[in-house]
C-alpha positions, 0 to 999 in steps of 0.5 A: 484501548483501541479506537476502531471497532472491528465489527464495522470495519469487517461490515464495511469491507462486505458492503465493498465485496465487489471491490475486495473481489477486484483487488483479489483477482489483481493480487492474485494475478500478480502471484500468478505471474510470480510463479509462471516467470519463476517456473519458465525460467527455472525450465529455461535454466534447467535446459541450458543446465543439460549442456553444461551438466549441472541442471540443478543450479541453472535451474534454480538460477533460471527461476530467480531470474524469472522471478525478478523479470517479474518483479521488475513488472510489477514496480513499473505498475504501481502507479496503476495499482495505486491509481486503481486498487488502492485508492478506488477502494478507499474511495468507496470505503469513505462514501460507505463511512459517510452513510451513502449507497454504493452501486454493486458489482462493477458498477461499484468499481465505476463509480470508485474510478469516478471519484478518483478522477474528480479528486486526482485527475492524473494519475501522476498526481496521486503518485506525487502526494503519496510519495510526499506523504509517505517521505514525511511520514518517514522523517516523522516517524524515524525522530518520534518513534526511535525508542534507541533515543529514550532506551540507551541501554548497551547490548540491546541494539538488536532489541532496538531494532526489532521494536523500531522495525514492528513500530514501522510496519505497524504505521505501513496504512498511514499514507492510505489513511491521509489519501481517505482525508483527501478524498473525504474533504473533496478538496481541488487542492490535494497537495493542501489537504494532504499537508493538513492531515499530516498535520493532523496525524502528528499532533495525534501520534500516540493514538495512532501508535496505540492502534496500529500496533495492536492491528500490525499484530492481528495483521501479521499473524493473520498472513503467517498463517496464509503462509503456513496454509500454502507452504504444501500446496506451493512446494508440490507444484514446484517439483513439477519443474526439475532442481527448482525446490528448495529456495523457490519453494519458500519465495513462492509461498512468501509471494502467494502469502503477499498476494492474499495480504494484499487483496483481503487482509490488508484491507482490514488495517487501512479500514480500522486506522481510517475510522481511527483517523476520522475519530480521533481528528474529529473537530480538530484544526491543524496546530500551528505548533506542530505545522512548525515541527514538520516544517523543520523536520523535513524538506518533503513537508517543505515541499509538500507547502510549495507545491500546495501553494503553486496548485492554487494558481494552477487550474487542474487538467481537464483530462488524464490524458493531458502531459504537463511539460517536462512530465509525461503524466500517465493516464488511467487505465480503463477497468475491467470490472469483470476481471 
């Protein structure tokens, strides 16, 4: 039995249609300059190819550097998508949850920077708690959730696999899930407020499995069927670049599948496990018992306890433009609604 009634999460994302219409224009972005590198480089590789007579494999050679040149970019910027995509839109989903208005078109967008900023000043911080949180979600995860521990059944490895792999995917929101608590409670300590949900997520982990399984199917075949839609169009616009078919085709759909993930589908699972997470906890106080368990589990939660108590005797910096020492922080972008 599921806890989240998709009706209103599908409600909550067309009230925040000026938030899912930025994260578009950003994914999409993105995939565009997946197939712009792939396809210089693939022109690049192609030419040198005519000196060496074999234009074929440097194009295509051309193209997957091209296309790695790229990647390399958008690892470097993930800090910005999480400071400005991500969590700006969870920002926004939370007021909506709450029963407040929300500004429309980029005013929406405004206000969400806004009340990122007043919770995570520097972006560096939020980079920091998330990846904590998602260091103890791992341990927690990998030891609660390892079905080869209860199903040592010979030959059935592969099986094994497969089931651990579906359970992982289907937990991908969770981290997403705990920067919502951080961002609903209002707290001046994230690192606190963020040790506190993890609490909250473990002592309830078998209602969020129940949830985030059923949506990692409905998600995933949603995407298979983006892929399916755009494998044609993809593999037309390939051949316009000479020996480049074959593998590129196929990376390319993958990555325009990705995008269309990224900026309308996934918004569909992180809003469903948020209203789980705010159902199921509802009321609830962190338990002692498994405030141990995490401890003993993991040094990131550990570490998570240090920095939340270090924070309390730390005032928060005025700007995100601040550097703390030894650390340069990374200071939020401005946005452009219309983009």
């Amino acid at each position: 039995m599921k806890d989240f009634q998709m009706g209103q999460v599908l409600g909550l994302l067309g009230k925040t249609a000026p938030f899912l219409l930025f994260r578009f224009m950003i994914y999409i972005g993105i995939t565009l300059a997946y197939i712009i590198g792939a396809g210089v480089g693939a022109a690049i590789g192609y030419g040198l190819g005519m000196i060496g007579n074999n234009p074929a494999g440097f194009g295509m050679w051309g193209g997957i550097i091209g296309f790695g040149a790229v990647a390399a970019g958008v690892y470097l910027l993930r800090i910005y998508l999480l400071y400005l995509v991500k969590a700006g839109h969870i920002a926004v989903l939370v007021e909506l949850m709450e029963g407040k208005k929300l500004p429309g078109g980029r005013g929406q967008i405004d206000h969400a920077q806004q009340v990122v900023r007043e919770r995570f000043a520097e972006s560096s911080v939020l980079f920091g708690v998330d990846q904590l949180i998602k260091g103890v979600l791992r341990a927690f995860n990998r030891v609660f959730f390892n079905i080869a521990s209860f199903l040592p059944v010979p030959g059935a490895r592969g099986v094994v696999k497969f089931i651990n792999s579906v359970i992982n995917l289907s937990l991908t929101y969770l981290d997403e899930v705990i920067l919502a608590y951080n961002i609903r409670t209002r707290t001046d300590n994230p690192w606190a407020s963020s040790r506190t949900a993890l609490i909250l997520y473990a002592q309830n982990y078998k209602a969020f499995l129940r949830n985030a399984l059923f949506l990692t199917f409905f998600i995933w075949a949603l995407t298979f069927l983006t892929f399916l839609i755009v494998l044609a169009p993809v593999a037309g616009l390939v051949a316009l670049f000479p020996g480049t078919a074959g593998p590129l085709t196929l990376i390319i759909s993958l990555v325009v599948a990705w995008g269309v993930k990224q900026a309308v589908i996934e918004p569909i699972g992180m809003t469903a496990l948020m209203q789980v997470f705010f159902k199921v906890t509802e009321g609830q106080e962190a338990n002692p018992e498994w405030e141990a368990k995490l401890e003993n589990l993991t040094g990131k939660f550990r570490e998570l306890s240090e920095k939340a108590l270090s924070w309390q005797s730390k005032p928060q910096p005025a700007s995100p433009l601040t550097e703390t020492a030894g650390e340069a922080v990374v200071p939020a972008p401005p946005i452009d609604g219309g983009a």
